[in-house]
C-alpha positions in Angstrom: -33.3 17.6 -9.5 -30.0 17.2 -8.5 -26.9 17.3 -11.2 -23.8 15.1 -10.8 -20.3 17.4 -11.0 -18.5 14.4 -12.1 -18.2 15.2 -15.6 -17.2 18.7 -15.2 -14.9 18.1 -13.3 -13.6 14.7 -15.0 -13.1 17.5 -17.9 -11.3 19.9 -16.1 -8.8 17.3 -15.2 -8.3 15.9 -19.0 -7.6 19.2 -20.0 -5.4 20.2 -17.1 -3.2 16.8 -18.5 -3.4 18.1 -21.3 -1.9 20.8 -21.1 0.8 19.9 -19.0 1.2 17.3 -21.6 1.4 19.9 -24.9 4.0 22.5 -22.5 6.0 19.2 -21.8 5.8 18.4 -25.6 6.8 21.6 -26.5 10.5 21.8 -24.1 12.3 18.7 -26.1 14.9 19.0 -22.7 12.5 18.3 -20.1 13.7 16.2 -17.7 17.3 15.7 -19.6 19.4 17.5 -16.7 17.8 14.9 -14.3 18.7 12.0 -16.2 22.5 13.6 -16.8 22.7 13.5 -13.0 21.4 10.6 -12.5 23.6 8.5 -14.9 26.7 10.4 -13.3 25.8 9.0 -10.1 25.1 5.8 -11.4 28.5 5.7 -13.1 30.2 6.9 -10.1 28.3 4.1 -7.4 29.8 1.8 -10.2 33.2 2.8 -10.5 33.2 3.2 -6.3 32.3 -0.7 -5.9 34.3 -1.6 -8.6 37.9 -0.2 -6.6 36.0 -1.5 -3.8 35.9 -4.6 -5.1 39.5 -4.9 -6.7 40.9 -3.3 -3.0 38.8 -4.8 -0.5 41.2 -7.6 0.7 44.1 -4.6 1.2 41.1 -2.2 2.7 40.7 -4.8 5.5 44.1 -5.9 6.1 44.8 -2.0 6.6 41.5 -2.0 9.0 42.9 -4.7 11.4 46.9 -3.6 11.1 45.0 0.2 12.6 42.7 -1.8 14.7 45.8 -3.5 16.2 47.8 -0.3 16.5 45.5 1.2 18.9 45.1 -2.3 20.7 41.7 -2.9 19.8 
């Protein structure tokens, strides 16, 4: 007769989650320095496309007055 390894294995795997699950539980800071990074980023994509924004009419008069220098 031939056994099914399905729920040995289906076991293994809920305790392995487990367990990464408790060690996760355990370190309150997990993941924190990720998140500080990405807000940082966030906050500085923001600010970037705010001046961006504000400047963009100078920006391209700048852009053409170059691209006119050099006869382009």
């Amino acid at each position: 007769m031939r056994t099914s390894h399905v729920p040995y294995l289906y076991t293994r795997l809920a305790r392995a989650v487990a367990r990464q699950v408790h060690q996760h539980r355990r370190s309150p800071d997990a993941g924190l320095e990720t998140v500080d990074k990405i807000l940082w980023a966030a906050g500085i994509i923001v600010i970037a496309g705010g001046v961006i924004g504000i400047f963009s009419s100078q920006i391209q008069a700048y852009a053409l007055s170059v691209l006119g220098t050099l006869g382009l």
